[in-house]
Each structure stands twice: as structure tokens, then as C-alpha cells.
C-alpha positions in Angstrom: 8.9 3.7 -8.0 10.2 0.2 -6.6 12.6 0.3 -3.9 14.2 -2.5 -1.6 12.5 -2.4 1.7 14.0 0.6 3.9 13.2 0.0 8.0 13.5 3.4 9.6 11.1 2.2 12.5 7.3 2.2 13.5 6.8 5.0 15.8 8.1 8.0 13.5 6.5 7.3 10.1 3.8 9.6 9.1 1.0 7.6 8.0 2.0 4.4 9.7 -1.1 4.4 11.8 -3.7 1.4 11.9 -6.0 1.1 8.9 -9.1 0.0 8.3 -11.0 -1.3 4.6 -13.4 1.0 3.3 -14.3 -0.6 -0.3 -13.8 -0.9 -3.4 -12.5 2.1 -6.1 -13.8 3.1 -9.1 -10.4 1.6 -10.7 -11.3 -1.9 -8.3 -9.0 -1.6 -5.9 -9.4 -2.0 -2.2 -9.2 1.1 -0.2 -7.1 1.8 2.9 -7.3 4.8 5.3 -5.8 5.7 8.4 -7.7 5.2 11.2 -9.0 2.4 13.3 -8.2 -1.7 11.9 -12.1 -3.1 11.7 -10.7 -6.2 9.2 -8.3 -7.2 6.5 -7.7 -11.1 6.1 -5.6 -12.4 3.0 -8.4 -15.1 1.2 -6.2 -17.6 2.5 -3.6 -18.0 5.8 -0.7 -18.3 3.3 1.5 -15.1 2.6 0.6 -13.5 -0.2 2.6 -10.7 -2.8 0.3 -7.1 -2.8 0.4 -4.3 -5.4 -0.1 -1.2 -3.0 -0.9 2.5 -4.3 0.4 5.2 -1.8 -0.9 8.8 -2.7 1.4 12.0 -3.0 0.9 15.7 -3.8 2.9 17.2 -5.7 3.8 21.1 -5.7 0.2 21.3 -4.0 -2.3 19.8 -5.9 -1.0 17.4 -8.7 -1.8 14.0 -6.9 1.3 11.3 -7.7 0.6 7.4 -6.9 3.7 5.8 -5.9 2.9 1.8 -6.0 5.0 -0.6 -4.0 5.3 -4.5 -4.4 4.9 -6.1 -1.0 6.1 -9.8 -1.0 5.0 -12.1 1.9 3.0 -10.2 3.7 -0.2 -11.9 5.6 -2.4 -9.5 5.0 -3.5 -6.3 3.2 -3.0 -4.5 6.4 1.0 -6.0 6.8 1.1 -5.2 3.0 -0.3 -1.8 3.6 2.0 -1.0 6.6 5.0 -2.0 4.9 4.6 -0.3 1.5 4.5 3.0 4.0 7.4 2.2 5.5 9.1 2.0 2.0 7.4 4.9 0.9 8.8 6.9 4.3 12.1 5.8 4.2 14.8 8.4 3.7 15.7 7.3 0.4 11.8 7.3 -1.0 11.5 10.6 1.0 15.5 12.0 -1.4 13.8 10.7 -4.4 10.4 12.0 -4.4 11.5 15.8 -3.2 9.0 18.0 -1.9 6.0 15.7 -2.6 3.8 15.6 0.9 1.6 12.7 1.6 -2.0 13.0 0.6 -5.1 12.5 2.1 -6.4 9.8 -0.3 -7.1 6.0 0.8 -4.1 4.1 -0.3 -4.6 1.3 -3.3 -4.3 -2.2 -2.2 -4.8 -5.4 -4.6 -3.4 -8.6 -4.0 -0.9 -9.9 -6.9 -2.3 -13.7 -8.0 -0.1 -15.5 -10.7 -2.3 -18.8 -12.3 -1.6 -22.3 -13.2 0.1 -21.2 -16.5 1.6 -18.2 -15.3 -0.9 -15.3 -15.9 -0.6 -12.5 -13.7 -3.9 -10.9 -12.6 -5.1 -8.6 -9.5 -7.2 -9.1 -7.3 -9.0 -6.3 -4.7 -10.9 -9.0 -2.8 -14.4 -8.8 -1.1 -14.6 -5.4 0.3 
């Protein structure tokens, strides 16, 4: 589910912690879980669009991936932060129901577009 970006604030958003990389999925995306930030640098200084994966449980056990498009961000981490805010917001938290967050590493690939307009992604160097 895409939303416009919703700002409710750092402090209060479960899950808006520092993260840190730890590698690659079986799917070849980048992993993200809360804890401390040891890296997380965008191949280039530019900003960059992100595809990011935010896991959900639903009705206990059922996992649900919620992916957000981040646009501008600098880095997986920025991406990373603000797909949670989006995905805390009161209108994500309305549409989704009782679905808690899970426990899972988010998702994180960056969004590259080529000369001739092919879209690809991109999970970096882990």
C-alpha cells in the first residue's frame, strides 16, 4: 500500500529506532533491523528513490509486507526511517487494522531507472 508521506513525529513511532545492515535476503534485498546504525551509504552522494519492505502480522501469524516508495532520500537508512514513519502514521495504522508490527528485518533496495528507461533494483553491497 502507497501512501503520501504522513509526519506524526520521531520520538513516538514504534520501530523508528536506529538501524543497522545485516545482508542480503534470499529474495536480494538488503536487510534492516532495529538496533544500532554500523553503515548504510547510497553508492553515490546524490539522493536516490528506495523500494522499502516493512513487515506486519496479521491476526497473529500471517506475515503481510507493506512496501513504501521513498523518493529522495540519502541513504537506505533515511529511506528506511521514513518508510516507518509512513507505515506508523495514523492513516497506515486506520487502513491496515489490527495488523502489529513484526519482528522481521525490513526490505530495502534502491529503485535505478537506465539510459533508456528500464527500471531495475538494486540491494547494493551488503
Amino acid at each position: 500500500m502507497l501512501l503520501g508521506m504522513d509526519h506524526p513525529g520521531h520520538g513516538a513511532i514504534p520501530g523508528s529506532e536506529l538501524a543497522d545492515r545485516t545482508g542480503p535476503t534470499h529474495d536480494g534485498a538488503r536487510q534492516i533491523v532495529n538496533g544500532q546504525r554500523t553503515g548504510g551509504r547510497a553508492d553515490s552522494a546524490q539522493s536516490a528513490t528506495w523500494l522499502i519492505g516493512v513487515p506486519f502480522r496479521a491476526q497473529g501469524s500471517r506475515l503481510v509486507w507493506m512496501y513504501y516508495v521513498v523518493d529522495g532520500a540519502r541513504d537506505d537508512l533515511h529511506a528506511a526511517h521514513a518508510a516507518t514513519e509512513r507505515a506508523y502514521s495514523a492513516q497506515e495504522r486506520r487502513a491496515r487494522g489490527t495488523m502489529a508490527a513484526a519482528t522481521e528485518p525490513f526490505k530495502v533496495q534502491r529503485i535505478l531507472r537506465d539510459a533508456i528507461g528500464r527500471v531495475t533494483l538494486d540491494a547494493g553491497q551488503p
